[in-house]
C-alpha positions as CSV (number, residue, x, y, z in Angstrom):
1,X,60.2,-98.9,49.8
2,X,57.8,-96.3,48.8
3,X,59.0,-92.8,47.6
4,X,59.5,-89.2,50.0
5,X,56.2,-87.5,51.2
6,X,56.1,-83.8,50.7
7,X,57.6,-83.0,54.7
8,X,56.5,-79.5,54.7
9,X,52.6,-80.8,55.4
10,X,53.9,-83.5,57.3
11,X,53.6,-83.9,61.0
12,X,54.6,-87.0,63.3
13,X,50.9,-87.0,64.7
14,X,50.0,-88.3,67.9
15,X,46.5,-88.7,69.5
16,X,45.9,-87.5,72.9
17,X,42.7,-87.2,74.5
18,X,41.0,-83.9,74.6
19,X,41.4,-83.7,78.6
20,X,44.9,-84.6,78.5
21,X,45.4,-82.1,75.8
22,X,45.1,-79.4,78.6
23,X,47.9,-80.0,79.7
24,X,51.8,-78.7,78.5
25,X,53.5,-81.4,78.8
26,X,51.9,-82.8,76.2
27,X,53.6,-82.0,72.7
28,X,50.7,-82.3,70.0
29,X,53.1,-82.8,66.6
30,X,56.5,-82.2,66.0
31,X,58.2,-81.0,62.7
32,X,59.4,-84.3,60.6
33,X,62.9,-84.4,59.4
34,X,62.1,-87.0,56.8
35,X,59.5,-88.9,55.7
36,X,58.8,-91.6,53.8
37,X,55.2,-93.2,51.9
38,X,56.1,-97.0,52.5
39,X,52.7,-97.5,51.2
40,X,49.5,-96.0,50.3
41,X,48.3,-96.3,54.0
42,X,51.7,-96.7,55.7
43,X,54.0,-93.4,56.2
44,X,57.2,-93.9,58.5
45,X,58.8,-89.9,59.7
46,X,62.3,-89.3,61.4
47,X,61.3,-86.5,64.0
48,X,64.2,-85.1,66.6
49,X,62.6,-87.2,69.4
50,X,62.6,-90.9,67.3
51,X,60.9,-92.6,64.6
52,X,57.2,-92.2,64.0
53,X,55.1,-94.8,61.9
54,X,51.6,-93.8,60.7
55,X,48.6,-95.9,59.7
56,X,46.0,-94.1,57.6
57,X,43.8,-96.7,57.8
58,X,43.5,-96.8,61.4
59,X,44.1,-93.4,61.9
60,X,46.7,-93.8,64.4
61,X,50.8,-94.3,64.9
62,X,51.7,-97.5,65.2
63,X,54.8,-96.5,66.4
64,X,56.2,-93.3,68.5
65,X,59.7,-91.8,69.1
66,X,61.2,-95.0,68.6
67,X,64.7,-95.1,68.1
68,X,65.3,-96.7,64.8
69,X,63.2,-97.6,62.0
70,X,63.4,-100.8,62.8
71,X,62.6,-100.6,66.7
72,X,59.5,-98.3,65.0
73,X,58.9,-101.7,62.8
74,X,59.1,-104.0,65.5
75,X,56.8,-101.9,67.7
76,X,54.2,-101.8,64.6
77,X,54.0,-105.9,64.3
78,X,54.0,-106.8,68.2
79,X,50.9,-104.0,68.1
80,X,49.1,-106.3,64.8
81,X,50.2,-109.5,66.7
82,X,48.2,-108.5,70.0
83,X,45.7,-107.3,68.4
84,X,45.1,-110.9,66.0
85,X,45.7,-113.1,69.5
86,X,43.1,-111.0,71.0
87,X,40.8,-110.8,67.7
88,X,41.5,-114.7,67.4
89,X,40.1,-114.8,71.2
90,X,37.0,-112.8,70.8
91,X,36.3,-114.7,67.5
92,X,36.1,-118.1,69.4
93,X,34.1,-116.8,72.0
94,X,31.6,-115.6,69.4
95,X,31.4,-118.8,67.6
96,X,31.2,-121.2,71.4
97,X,28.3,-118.5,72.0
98,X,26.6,-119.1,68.3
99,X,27.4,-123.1,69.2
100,X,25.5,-123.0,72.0
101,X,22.5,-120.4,71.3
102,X,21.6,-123.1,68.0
103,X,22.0,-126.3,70.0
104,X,19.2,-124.5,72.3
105,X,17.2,-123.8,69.5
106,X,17.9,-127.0,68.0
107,X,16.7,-128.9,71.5
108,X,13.7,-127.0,71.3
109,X,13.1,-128.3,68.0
110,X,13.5,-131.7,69.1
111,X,11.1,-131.1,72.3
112,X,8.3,-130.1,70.1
């Protein structure tokens, strides 16, 4: 793994929306315990209320107040799988579209 991130700057950062930021129940950032750099984009931070796993290249935790690390882990890779199945889906719609918008074109072709 990746070496110790500098925890005096660090936060376990969550995103809320701006109207749900109103309210107090809603805990903005809590001081990290420990964190760790797992990789130039990927920072996992023990917090008192669980685990916290940070993606700076989405800009968003891919993981929050989990348990362990590895529950944090787990939650990080069932998020990527989703989000491939439902990439996958919207890909293959895309190219059935494509298909069928150049089989019209190539019919008019023909016509002609």
């Amino acid at each position: 793994m990746g070496g110790t991130v500098d925890r005096a700057f660090t936060v376990c950062r969550v995103r809320v929306p701006s109207s749900l930021q109103q309210s107090n129940n809603i805990k903005m950032a809590t001081k990290s315990i420990r964190n760790v750099k797992l990789t130039d984009s990927l920072t996992i931070s023990e917090c008192k209320d669980g685990y916290w796993l940070y993606d700076y290249t989405r800009g968003m935790n891919l993981s929050m107040r989990a348990k362990t690390e590895t529950d944090a882990f787990v939650e990080a890779i069932t998020y990527y799988q989703k989000m491939a199945k439902r990439t996958g889906e919207e890909l293959k719609k895309l190219h059935k579209a494509v298909d069928v918008f150049i089989e019209s074109v190539s019919d008019e072709d023909d016509d002609n």
